[in-house]
N, C-alpha and C positions, 0 to 999 in steps of 0.2 A: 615749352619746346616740345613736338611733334617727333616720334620719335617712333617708324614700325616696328614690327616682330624682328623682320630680318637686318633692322641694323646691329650691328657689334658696339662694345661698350666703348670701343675708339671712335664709332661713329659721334657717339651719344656726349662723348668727354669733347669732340672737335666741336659741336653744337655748341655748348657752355662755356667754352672758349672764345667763338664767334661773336656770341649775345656778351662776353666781358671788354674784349676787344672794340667792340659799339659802345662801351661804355654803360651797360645794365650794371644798376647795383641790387635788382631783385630778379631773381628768376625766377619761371614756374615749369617745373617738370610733372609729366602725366604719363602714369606706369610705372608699373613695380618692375622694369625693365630698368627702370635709370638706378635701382640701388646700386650696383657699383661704380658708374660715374658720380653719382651725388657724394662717396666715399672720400674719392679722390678729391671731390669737386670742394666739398668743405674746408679741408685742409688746404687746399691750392689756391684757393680765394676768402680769407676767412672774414674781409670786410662782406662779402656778398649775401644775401639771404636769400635762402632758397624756400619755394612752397612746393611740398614733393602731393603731388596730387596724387591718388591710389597707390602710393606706398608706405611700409610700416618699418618698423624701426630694425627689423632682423631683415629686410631687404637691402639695407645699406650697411648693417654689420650683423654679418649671421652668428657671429659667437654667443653675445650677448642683448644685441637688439638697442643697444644704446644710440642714440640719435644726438648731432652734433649740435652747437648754442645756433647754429646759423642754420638749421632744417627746419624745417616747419614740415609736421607728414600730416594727409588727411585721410583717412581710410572711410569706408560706407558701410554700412549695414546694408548687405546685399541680402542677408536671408530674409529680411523685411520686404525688397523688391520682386524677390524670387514667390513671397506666400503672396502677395498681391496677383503675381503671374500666373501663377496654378491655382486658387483659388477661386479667378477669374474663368480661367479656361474650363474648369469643371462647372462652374457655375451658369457659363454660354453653352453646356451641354453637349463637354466633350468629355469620353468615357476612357477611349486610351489613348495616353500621354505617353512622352518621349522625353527623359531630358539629355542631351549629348554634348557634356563637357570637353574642354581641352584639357591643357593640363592641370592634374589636380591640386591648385595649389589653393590656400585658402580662402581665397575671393569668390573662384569657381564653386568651391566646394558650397558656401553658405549662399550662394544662389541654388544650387540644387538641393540640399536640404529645405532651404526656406520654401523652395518649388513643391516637394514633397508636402511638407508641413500645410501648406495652401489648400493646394490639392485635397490631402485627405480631410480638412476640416469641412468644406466646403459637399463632398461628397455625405460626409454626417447628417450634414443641416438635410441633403436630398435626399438620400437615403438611398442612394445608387451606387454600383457596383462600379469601381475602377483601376485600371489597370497602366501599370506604368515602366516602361522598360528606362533604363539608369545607367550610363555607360557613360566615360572618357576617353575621349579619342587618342589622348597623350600627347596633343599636339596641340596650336593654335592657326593652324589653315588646312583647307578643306584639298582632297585628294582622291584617287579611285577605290583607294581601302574605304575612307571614310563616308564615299557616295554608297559606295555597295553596301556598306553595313544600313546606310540609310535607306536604300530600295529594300530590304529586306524586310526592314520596321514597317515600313509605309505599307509594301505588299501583303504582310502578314495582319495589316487594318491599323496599325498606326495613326491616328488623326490628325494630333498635332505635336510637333517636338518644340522646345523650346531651348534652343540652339547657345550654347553658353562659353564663348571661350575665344576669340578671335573671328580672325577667316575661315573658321571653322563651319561659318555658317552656311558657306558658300553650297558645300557637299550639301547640306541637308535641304536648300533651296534647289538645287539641280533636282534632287531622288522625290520632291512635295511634288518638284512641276509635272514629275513625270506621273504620278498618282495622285492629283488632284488633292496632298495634302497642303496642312495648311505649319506656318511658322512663329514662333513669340522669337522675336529681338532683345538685344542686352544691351545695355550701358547708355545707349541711346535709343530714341525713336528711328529704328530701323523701316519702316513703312516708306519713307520714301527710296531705298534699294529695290524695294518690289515694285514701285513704282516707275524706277527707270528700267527694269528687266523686264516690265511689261513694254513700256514706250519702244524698246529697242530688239524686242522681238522675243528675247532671251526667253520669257517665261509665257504660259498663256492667259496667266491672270496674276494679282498678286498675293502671293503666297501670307504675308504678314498680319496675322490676327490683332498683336497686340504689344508690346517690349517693355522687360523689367527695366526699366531706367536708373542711371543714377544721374544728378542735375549738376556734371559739370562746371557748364556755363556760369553758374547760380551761384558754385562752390566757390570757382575761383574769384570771380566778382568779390564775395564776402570777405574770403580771407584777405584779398590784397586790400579791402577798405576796413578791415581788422587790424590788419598786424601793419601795414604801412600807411594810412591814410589818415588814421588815428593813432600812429605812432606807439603801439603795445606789441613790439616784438619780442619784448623781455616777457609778456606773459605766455607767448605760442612756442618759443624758439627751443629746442632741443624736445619738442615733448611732440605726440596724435593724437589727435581728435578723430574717433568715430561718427560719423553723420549718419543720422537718419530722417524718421519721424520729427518734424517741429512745429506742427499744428495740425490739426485736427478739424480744422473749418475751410480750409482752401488747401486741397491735396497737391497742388499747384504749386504751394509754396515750399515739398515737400524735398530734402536732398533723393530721397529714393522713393520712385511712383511708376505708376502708368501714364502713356501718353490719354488726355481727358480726347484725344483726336479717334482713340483705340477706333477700327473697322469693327469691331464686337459689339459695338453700341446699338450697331443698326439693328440686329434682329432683336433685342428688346428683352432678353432672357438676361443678362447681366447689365443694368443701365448703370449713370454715369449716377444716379442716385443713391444705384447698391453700393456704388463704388465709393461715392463721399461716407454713407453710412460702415463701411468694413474702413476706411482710414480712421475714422473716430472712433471705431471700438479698441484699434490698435494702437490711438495716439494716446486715450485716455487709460490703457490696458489693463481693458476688458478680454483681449487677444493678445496673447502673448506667444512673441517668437524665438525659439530658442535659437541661440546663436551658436552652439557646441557643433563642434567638426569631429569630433571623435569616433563618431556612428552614426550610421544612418536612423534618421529619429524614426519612432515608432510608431505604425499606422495601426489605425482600426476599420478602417475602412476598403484603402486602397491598397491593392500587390504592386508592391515595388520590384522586378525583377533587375537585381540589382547584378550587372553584368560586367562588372571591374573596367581595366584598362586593357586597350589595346594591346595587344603582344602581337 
């Protein structure tokens, strides 16, 4: 179930209702939006199983984080997709970096560490000097606060931001077109939004380098021919699974990647080779990505000008 920023948890609880009324006995919800209807939703319906896609167990009970016999939660290794992102982008030979969160809750956060973490490995191997402004916008859609913070970046030589948080990206796609920078996408291959902002006037080229991904599509296919197609919901049901990396020879197959379509291929400074060879150092780990949210992880390389949250 499809479910925006701006619906309410009554929106989200009438959706669940609808799909039981049709007669589903599995649902699948996507966002950590749905914790407190998935709360409800367990107890209300406790023949139903739920696949809570991008949520974790203290989304749906923040006391203790316990997750009901009928939830199935899957969460991502996004700091995994975030060092691919930055990693890349320094490696296509951009020197200052932008990353501009929504709210900072832990999924954002480990995209932007891992962005960090990318980044400055990558600047090691070149031995170049980089520079990275760090900011959450405290929100997840874009607005005049959060364009203006973004014409500031850009005009002060900003390259490329890698836009992390919602419709947040919008702002940062306005303040690139008007500075000819450029942008990394999240959760999906954003590339085609730049492609219809091109077609439709909005932009004058498209802004989109490249996008940390996570494989959706891929996830829930799996889980529902997991836990209901094969009949093992007794081994998924009340517990999460983190996805990430799961092989190392077709990045493709990966829950969290780059689009192999990435526009950064073209100029030949990061190819789609470097890119299989940094997945297999990571899959077999040779590269290791910390997953810790507690601080911002420590560079040697690049200045993080790390600029809090919006007030």
């Amino acid at each position: 179930l499809p479910s925006g920023e701006d619906a309410s948890d009554e929106d989200r609880e009438t959706l669940i209702r609808q799909a039981v009324a049709e007669g589903a006995n599995t649902i699948v919800c996507v966002g950590y939006l749905y914790g407190p209807a998935l709360a409800w939703a367990a107890t209300e319906y406790p023949d139903v199983h739920f696949i809570a896609v991008d949520v974790n167990g203290f989304d749906i009970n923040s006391e203790n984080g316990t997750i009901p016999e009928n939830v199935f939660c899957v969460t991502f290794k996004e700091e995994e997709a975030g060092y691919l992102a930055g990693y890349a982008a320094v490696k296509d030979g951009f020197t200052k970096l932008g990353f501009l969160g929504g709210m900072a809750v832990p999924a954002v956060i480990r995209y932007g560490y891992g962005y960090v973490q990318g980044a400055d490995a990558a600047a090691q191997e070149l031995g170049t000097n980089v520079q990275m402004n760090y900011y959450y916008g405290g929100q997840f859609y874009g607005d005049e606060k959060i364009t203006a913070k973004m014409d500031g970046w850009y005009d002060g030589g900003t390259e490329v931001v890698f836009a992390c948080g919602g419709g947040i990206w919008t702002s940062a796609a306005e303040a690139a077109d008007k500075h000819d920078g450029k942008l990394i996408g999240v959760d999906v291959d954003q590339n085609y939004l730049g492609v219809e902002g091109v077609e439709s006037g909005k932009y004058k080229e498209n802004p989109f380098v490249t996008s940390a991904m996570k494989g959706l599509a891929a996830t829930v296919k799996t889980m529902l021919t997991e836990t209901i197609l094969n009949n093992n919901w007794d081994k998924f049901g009340g517990k999460v699974e983190s996805l990430g990396l799961v092989s190392g020879d077709d990045p493709e197959l990966n829950y969290v990647q780059i689009p192999m379509t990435s526009t950064q291929w073209a100029d030949g400074k990061f190819t789609q080779a470097d890119y299989k060879t940094l997945v297999k150092a990571m899959f077999d780990g040779t590269i290791k990505v910390s997953n810790d949210i507690t601080a911002m992880p420590k560079t040697t390389t690049i200045k993080v000008e790390d600029l809090g949250n919006l007030k």
